[in-house]
C-alpha positions in Angstrom: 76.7 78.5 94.6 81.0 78.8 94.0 83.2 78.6 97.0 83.6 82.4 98.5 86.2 84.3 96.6 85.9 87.5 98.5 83.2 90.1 99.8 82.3 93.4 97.7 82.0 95.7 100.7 79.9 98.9 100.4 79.0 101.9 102.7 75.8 100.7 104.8 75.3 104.7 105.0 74.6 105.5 101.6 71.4 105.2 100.6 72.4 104.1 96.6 75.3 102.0 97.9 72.5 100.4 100.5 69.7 99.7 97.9 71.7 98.6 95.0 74.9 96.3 96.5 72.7 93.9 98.2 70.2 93.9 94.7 73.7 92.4 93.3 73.5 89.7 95.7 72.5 86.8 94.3 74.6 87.4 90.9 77.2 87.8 93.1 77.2 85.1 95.0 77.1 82.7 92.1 80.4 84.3 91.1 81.6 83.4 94.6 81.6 86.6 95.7 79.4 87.8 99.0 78.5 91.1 99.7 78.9 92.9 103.6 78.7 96.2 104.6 81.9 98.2 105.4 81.1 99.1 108.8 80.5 95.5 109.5 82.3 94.3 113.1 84.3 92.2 111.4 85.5 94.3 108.3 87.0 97.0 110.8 89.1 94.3 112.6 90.5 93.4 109.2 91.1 96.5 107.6 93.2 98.2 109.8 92.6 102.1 108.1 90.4 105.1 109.6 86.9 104.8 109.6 87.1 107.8 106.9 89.4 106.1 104.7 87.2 102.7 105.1 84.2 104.4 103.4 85.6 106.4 101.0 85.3 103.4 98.3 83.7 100.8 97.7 86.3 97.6 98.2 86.9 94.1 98.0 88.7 91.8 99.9 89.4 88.4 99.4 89.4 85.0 101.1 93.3 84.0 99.9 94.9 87.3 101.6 95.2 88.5 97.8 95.5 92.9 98.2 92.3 94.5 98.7 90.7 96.1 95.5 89.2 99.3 95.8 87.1 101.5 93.9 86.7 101.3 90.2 88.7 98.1 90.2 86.0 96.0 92.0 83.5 97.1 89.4 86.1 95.8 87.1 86.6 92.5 88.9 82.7 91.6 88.9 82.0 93.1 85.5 85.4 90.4 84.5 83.1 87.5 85.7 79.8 88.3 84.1 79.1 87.7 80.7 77.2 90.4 80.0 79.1 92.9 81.2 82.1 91.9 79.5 81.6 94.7 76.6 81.8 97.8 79.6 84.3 96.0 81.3 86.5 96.2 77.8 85.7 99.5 77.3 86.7 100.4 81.2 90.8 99.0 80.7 91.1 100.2 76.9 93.3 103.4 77.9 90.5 106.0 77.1 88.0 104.3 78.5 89.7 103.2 82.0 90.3 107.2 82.5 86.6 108.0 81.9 85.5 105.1 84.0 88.0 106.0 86.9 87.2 110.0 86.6 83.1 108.8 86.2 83.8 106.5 89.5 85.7 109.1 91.5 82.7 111.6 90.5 79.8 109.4 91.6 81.7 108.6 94.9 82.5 112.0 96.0 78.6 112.5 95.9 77.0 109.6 96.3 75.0 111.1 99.8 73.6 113.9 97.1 72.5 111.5 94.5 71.3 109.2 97.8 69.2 112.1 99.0 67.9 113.6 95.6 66.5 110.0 94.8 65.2 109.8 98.4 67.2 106.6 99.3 67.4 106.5 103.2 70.8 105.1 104.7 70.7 103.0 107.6 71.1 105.6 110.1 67.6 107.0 108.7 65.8 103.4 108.5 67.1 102.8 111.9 65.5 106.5 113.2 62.1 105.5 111.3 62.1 101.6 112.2 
């Protein structure tokens, strides 16, 4: 496993964000990247912005103090680092693509507790109420 680069940091109350993020864990982490939830203790002391504004995105910070990134630019920065994803990652900073990949980001975000609820995927308040 690399040295810790920085945490991809997703919304624990989404139900896609919650089943898929920590799926990415171990391809992550030999990238050197971990993965937290953004309503993790420790993630609120360091990101000093609403608790709206902290789940609106998905974001990454990193170990070195570097800016944060945020939405469709920490897809960009893992799909960078894998091989195999190099081809979409091309086709999201090519000018035509990078707007379609932004817009298709921004859509999916704005509804990802409908697509969470349509594919039945419980967030952690739900497994919490069930458990």
């Amino acid at each position: 496993m690399s040295e810790t680069v920085g945490h991809v940091l997703y919304d624990d109350t989404c139900g896609f964000c919650r089943s898929w993020v920590p799926k990415m864990k171990p391809m992550l982490e030999k990238r050197g990247i971990g993965v937290a939830p953004l309503q993790a203790g420790w993630v609120r002391e360091r990101i000093d912005i609403t608790p709206e504004e902290l789940v609106a995105n998905i974001r990454m910070i990193f170990e070195d103090e570097s800016p944060d990134c945020v939405g469709a630019d920490v897809y960009r920065f893992v799909m960078r680092r894998v091989w195999w994803l190099w081809p979409v990652y091309v086709l999201s900073i090519v000018p035509v693509g990078r707007w379609l990949f932004e817009k298709a980001y921004r859509k999916f975000a704005a509804n990802r507790y409908k697509i969470s609820k349509a594919c039945r995927l419980p967030s952690a308040d739900e497994v919490q109420r069930d458990g």
